[in-house]
DSSP file (Angstrom, degrees, kcal/mol; ACC not computed):
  #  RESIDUE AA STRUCTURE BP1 BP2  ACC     N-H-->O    O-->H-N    N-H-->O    O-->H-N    TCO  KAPPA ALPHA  PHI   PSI    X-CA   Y-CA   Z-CA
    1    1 A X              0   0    0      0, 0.0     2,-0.2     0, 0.0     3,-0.1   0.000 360.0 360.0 360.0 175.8    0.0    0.0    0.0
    2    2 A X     >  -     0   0    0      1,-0.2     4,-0.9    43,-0.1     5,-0.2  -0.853 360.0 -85.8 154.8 126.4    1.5    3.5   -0.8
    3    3 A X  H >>>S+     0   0    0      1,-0.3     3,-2.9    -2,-0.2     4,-2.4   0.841 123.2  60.5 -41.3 -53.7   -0.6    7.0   -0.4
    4    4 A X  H >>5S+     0   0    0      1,-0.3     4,-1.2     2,-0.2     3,-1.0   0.778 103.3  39.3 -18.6 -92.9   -1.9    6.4   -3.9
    5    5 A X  H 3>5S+     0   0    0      2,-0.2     4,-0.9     1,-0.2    -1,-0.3   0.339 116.0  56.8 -58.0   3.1   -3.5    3.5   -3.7
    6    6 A X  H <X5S+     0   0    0     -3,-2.9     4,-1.5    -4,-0.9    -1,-0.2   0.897 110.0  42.9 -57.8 -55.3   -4.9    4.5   -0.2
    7    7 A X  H <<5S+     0   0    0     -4,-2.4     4,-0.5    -3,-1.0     5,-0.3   0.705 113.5  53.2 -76.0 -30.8   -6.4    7.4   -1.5
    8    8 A X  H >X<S+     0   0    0     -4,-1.2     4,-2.3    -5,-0.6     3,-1.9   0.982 119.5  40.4 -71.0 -76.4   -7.7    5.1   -5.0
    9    9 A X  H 3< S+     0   0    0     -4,-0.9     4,-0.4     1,-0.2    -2,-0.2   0.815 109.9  51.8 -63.8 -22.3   -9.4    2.5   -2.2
   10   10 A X  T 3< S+     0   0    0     -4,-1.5    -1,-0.2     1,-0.2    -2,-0.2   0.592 108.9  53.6 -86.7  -5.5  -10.8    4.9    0.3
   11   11 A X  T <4 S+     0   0    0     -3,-1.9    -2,-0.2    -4,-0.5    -1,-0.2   0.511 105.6  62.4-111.7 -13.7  -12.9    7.1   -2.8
   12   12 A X  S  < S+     0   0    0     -4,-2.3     2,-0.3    -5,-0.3    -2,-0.2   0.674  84.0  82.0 -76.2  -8.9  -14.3    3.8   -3.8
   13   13 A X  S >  S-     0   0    0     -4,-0.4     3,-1.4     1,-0.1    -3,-0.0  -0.637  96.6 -71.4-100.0 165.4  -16.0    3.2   -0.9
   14   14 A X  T 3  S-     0   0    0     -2,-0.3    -1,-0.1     1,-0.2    -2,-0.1   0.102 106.7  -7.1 -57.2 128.6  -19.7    4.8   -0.3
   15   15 A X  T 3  S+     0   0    0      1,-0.2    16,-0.6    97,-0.1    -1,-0.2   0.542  89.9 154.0  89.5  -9.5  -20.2    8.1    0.4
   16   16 A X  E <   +A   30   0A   0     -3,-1.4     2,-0.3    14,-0.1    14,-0.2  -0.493  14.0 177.4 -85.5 125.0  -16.1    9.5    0.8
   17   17 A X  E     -A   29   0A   0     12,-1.3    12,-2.0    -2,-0.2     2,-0.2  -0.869  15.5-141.9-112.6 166.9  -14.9   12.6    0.3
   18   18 A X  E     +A   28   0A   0     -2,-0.3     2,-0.2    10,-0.2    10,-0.2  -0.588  22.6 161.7-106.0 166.5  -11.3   14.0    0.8
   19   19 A X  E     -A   27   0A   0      8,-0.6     8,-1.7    -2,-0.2     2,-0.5  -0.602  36.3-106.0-176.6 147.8  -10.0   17.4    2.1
   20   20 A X  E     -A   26   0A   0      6,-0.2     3,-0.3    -2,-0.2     6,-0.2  -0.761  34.6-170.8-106.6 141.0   -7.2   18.8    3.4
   21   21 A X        +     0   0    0      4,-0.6     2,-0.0    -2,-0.5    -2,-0.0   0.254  57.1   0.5-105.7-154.3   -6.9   19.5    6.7
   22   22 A X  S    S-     0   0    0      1,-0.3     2,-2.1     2,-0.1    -1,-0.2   0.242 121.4 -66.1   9.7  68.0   -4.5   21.4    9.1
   23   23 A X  S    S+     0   0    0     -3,-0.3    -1,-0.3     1,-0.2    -2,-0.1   0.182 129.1  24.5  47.8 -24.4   -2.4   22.2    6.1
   24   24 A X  S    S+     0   0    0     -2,-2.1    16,-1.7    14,-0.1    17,-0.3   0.752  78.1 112.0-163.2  21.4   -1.4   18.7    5.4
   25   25 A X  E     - B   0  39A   0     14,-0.2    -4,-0.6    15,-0.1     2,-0.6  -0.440  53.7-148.1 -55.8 119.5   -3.2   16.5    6.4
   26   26 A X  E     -AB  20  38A   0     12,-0.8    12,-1.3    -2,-0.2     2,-0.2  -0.945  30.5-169.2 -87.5 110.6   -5.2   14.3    3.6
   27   27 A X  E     -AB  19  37A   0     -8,-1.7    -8,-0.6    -2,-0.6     2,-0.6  -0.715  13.7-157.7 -83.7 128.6   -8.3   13.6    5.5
   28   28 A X  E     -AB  18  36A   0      8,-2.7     7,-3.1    -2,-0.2     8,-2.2  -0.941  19.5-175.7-126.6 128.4  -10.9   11.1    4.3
   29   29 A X  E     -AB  17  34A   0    -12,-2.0   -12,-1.3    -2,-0.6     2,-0.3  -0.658  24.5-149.4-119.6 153.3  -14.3   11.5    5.5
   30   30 A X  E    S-A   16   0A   0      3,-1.9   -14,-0.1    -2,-0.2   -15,-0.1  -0.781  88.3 -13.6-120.7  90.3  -17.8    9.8    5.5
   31   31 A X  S    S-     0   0    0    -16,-0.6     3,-0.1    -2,-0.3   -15,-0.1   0.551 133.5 -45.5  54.9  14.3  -20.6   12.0    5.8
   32   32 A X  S    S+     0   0    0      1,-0.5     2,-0.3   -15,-0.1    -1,-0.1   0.368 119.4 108.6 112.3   0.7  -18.6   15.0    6.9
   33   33 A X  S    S-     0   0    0     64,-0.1    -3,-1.9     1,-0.0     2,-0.5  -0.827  71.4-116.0 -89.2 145.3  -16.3   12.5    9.8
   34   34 A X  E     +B   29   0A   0     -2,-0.3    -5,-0.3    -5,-0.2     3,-0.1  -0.670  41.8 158.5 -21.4  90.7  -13.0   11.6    9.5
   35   35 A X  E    S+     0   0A   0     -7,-3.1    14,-0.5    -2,-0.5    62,-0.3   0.616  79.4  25.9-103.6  -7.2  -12.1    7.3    9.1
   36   36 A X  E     -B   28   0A   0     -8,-2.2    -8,-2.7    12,-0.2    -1,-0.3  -0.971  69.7-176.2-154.0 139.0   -9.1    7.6    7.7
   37   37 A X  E     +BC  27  47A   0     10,-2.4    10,-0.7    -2,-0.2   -10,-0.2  -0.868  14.9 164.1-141.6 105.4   -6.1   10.7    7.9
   38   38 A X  E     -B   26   0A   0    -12,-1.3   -12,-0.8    -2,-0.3     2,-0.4  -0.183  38.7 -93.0 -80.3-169.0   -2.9   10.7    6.1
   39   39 A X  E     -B   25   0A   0      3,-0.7   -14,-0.2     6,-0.2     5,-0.2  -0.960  26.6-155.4 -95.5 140.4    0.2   13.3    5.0
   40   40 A X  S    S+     0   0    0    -16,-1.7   -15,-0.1    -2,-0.4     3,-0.1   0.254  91.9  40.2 -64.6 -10.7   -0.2   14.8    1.7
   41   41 A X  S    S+     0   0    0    -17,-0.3     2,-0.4     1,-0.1    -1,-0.2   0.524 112.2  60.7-116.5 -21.7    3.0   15.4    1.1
   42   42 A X        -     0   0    0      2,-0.1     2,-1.2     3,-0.0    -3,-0.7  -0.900  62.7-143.1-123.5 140.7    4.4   12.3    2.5
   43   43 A X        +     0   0    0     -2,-0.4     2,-0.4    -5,-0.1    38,-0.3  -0.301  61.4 114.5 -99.1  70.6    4.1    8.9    1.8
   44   44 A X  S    S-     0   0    0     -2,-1.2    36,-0.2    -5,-0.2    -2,-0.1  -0.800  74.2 -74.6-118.7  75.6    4.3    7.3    5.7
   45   45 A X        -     0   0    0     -2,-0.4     2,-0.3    -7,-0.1    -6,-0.2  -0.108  46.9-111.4  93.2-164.1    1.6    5.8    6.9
   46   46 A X  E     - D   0  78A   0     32,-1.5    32,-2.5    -8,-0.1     2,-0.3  -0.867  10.8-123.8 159.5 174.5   -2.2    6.9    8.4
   47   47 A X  E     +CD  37  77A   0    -10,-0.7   -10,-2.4    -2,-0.3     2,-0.3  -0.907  34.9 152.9-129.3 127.1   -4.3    7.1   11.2
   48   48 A X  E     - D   0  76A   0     28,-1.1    28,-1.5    -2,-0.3   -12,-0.2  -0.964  45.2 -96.7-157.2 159.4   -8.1    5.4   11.5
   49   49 A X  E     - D   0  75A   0    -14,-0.5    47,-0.3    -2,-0.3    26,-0.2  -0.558  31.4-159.3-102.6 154.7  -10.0    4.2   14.2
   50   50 A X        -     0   0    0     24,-1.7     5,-0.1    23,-0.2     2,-0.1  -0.596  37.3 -85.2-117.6 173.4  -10.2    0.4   15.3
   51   51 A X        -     0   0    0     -2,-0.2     3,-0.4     1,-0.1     4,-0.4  -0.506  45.7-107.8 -82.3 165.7  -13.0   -1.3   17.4
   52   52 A X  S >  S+     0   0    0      1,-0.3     3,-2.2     2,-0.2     4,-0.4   0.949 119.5  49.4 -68.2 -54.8  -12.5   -0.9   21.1
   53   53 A X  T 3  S+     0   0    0      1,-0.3     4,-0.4     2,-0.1    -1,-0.3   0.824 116.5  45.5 -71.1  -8.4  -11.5   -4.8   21.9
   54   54 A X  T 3> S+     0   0    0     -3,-0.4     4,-1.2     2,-0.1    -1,-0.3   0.547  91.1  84.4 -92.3  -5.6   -8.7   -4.5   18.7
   55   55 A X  H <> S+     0   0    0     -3,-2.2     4,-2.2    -4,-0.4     5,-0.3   0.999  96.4  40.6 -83.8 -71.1   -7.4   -0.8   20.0
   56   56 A X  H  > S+     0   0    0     -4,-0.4     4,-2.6     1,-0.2    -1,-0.2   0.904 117.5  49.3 -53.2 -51.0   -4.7   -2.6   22.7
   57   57 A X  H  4 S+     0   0    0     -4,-0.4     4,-0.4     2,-0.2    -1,-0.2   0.973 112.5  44.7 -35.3 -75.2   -3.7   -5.4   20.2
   58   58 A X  H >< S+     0   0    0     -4,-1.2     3,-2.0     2,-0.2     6,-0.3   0.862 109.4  57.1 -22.3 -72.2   -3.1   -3.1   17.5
   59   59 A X  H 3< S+     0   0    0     -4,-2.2     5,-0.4     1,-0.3    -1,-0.2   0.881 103.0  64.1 -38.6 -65.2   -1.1   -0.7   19.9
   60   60 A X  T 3< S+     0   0    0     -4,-2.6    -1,-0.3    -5,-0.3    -2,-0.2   0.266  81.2  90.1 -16.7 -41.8    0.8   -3.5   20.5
   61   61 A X  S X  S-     0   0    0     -3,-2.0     3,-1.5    -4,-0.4     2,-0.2  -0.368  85.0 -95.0 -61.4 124.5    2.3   -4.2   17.3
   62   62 A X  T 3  S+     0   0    0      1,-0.2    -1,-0.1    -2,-0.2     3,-0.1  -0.369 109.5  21.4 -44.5 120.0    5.4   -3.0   16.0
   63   63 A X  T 3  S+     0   0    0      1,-0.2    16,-1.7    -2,-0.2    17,-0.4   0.236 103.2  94.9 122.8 -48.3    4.9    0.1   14.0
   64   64 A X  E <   +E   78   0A   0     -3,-1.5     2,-0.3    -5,-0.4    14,-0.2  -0.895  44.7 174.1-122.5 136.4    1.6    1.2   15.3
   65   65 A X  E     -E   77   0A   0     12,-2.2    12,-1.9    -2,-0.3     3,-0.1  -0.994  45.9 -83.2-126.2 152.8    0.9    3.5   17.9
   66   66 A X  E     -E   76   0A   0     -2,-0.3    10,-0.2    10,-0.2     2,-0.1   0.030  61.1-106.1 -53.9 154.4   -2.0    5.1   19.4
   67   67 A X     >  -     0   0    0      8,-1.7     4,-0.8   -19,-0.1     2,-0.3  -0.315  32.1-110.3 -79.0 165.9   -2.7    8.1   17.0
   68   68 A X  T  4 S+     0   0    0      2,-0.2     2,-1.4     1,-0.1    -1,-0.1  -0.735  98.0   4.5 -90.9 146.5   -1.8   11.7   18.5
   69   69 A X  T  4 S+     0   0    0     -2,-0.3    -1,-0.1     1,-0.2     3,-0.1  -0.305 131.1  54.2  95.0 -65.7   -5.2   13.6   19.3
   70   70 A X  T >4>S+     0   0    0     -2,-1.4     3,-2.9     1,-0.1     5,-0.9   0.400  75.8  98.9-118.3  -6.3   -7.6   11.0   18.5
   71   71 A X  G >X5S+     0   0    0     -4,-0.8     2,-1.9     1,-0.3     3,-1.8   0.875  82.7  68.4 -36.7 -78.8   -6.2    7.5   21.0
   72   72 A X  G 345S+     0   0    0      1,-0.3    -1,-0.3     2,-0.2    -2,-0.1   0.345  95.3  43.1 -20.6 -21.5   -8.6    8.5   22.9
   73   73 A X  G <45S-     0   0    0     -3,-2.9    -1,-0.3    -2,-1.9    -2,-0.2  -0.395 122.8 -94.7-121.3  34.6  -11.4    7.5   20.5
   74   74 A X  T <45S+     0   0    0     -3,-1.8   -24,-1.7     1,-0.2    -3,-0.2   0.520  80.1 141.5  63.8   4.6   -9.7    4.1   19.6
   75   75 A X  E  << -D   49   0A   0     -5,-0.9    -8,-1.7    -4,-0.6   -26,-0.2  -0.637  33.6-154.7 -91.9 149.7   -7.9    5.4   16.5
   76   76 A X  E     -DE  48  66A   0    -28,-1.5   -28,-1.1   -10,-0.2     2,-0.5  -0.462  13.4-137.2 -98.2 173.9   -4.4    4.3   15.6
   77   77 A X  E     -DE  47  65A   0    -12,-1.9   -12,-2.2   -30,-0.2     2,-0.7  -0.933   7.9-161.6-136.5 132.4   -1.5    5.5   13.8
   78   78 A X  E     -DE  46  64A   0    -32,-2.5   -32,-1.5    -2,-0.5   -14,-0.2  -0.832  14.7-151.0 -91.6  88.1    0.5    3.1   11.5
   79   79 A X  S    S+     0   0    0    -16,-1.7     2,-0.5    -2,-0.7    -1,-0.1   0.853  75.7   9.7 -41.9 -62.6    4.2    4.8   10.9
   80   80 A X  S  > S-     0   0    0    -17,-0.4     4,-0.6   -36,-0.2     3,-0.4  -0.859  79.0-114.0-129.9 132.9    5.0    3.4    7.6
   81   81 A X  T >4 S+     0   0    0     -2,-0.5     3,-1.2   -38,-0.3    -2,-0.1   0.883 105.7  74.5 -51.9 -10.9    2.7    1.5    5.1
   82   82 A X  T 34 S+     0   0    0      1,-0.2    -1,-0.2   -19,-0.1    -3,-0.0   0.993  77.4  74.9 -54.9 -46.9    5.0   -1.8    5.6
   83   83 A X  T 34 S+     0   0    0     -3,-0.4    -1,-0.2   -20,-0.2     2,-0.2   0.745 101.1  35.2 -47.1 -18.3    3.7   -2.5    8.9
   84   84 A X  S << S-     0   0    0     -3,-1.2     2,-0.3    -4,-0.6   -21,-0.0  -0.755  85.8-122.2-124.7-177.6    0.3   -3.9    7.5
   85   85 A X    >>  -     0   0    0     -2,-0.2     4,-3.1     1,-0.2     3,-0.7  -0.701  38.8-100.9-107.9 176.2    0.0   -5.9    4.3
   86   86 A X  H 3> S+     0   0    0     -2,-0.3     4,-0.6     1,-0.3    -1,-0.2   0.806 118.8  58.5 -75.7 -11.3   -2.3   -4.4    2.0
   87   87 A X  H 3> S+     0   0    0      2,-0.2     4,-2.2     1,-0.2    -1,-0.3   0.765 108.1  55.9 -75.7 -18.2   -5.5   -6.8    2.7
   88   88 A X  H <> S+     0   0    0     -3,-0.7     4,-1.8     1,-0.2     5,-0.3   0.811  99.2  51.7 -67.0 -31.0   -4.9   -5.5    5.8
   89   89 A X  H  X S+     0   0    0     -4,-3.1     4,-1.5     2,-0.2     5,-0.5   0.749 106.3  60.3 -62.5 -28.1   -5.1   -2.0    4.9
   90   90 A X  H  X>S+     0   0    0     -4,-0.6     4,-1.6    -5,-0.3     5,-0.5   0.959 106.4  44.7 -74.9 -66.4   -8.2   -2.9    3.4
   91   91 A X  H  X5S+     0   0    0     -4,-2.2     4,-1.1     1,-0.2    -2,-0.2   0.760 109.5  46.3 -22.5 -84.7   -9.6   -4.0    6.3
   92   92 A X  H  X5S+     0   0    0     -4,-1.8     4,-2.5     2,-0.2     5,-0.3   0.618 114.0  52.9 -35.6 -50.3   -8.9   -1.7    8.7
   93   93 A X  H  X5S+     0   0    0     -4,-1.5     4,-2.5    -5,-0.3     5,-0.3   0.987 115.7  35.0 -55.8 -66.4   -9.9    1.0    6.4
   94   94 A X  H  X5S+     0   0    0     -4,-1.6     4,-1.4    -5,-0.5    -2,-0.2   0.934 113.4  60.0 -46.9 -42.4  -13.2   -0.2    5.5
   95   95 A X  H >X<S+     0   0    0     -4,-1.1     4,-1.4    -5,-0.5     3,-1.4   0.994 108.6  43.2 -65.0 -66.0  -13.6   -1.5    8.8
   96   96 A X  H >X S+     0   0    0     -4,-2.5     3,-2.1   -47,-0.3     4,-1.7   0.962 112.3  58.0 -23.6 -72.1  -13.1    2.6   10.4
   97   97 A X  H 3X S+     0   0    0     -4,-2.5     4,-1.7     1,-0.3    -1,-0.2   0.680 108.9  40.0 -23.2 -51.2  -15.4    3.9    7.6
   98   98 A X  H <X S+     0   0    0     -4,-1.4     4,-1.5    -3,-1.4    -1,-0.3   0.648 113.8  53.6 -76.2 -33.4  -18.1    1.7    8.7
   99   99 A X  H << S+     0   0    0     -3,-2.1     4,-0.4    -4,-1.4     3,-0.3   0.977 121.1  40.8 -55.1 -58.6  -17.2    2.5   12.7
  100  100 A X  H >X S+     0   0    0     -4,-1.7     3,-2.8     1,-0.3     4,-0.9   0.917 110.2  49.6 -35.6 -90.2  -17.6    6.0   11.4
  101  101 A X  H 3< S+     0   0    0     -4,-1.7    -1,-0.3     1,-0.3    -2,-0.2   0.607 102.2  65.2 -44.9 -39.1  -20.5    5.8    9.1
  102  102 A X  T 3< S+     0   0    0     -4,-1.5    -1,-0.3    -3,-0.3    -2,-0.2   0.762  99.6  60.6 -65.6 -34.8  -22.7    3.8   12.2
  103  103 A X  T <4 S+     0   0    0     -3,-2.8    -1,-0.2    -4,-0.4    -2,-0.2   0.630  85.1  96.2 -69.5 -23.3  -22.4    7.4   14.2
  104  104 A X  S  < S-     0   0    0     -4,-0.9   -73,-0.1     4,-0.1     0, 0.0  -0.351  91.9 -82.8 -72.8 166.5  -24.0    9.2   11.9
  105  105 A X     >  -     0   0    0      1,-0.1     4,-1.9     4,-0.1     5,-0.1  -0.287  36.5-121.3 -55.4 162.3  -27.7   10.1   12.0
  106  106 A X  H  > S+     0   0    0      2,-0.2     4,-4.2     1,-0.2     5,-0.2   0.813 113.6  47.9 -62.9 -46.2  -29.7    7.6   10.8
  107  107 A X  H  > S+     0   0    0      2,-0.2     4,-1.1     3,-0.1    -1,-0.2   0.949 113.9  45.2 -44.0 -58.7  -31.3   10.1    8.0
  108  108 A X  H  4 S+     0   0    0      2,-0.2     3,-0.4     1,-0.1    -2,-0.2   0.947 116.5  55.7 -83.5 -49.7  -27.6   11.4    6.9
  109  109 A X  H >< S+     0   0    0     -4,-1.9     3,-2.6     1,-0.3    -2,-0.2   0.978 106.6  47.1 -17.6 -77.8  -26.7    7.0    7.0
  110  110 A X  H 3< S+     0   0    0     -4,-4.2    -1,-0.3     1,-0.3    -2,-0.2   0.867 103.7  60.3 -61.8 -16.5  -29.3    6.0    4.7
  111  111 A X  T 3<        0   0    0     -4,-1.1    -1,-0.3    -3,-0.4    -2,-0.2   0.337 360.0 360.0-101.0  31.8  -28.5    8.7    2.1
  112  112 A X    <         0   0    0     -3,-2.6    -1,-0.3   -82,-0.0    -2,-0.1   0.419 360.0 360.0-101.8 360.0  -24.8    7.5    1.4
């Protein structure tokens, strides 16, 4: 995986938009939330939120650490795209999206 093909799979899935955020931050959102946050200039990693029993595991890992800001709301941050393989990137992403996408109103839900 490799910002490219982040950015490719996270605008395929329902409903995503991008923007950038705090100058360089790529941010990919679902209904106006955040699931998934990269650099825009750099190709190192990203930050998405994991389910609450997977957050310590995760942490755990070589690589990954709780994200800066956001731990607090189960999201992680992955240093470099090596640490996961890219069906894991798939997961994880898609899995956040959906964490994401389940908070929204039920109205603003159904119309993605």
């Amino acid at each position: 995986m490799n910002i490219e093909s982040l950015r490719t799979f996270c605008l395929s899935l329902p409903g995503v938009t991008e923007e950038v955020k705090w100058e360089s931050d790529l941010c990919f959102l679902v209904g106006g939330k955040m699931f998934c946050v990269t650099y825009a200039d750099a190709d190192q990693g990203a930050s998405f939120k994991v389910r609450d029993e997977e957050y310590r595991d995760m942490i755990a890992r070589e690589g990954i650490i709780p994200a800066p800001y956001l731990a607090r709301a189960k999201w992680i941050y992955v240093i470099d795209f090596l640490w996961l393989s890219d069906a894991e990137w798939e997961h994880y992403v898609r899995q956040s999206h959906e964490l994401v996408k389940e908070k929204l109103p039920k109205k603003l839900r159904n119309s993605l």
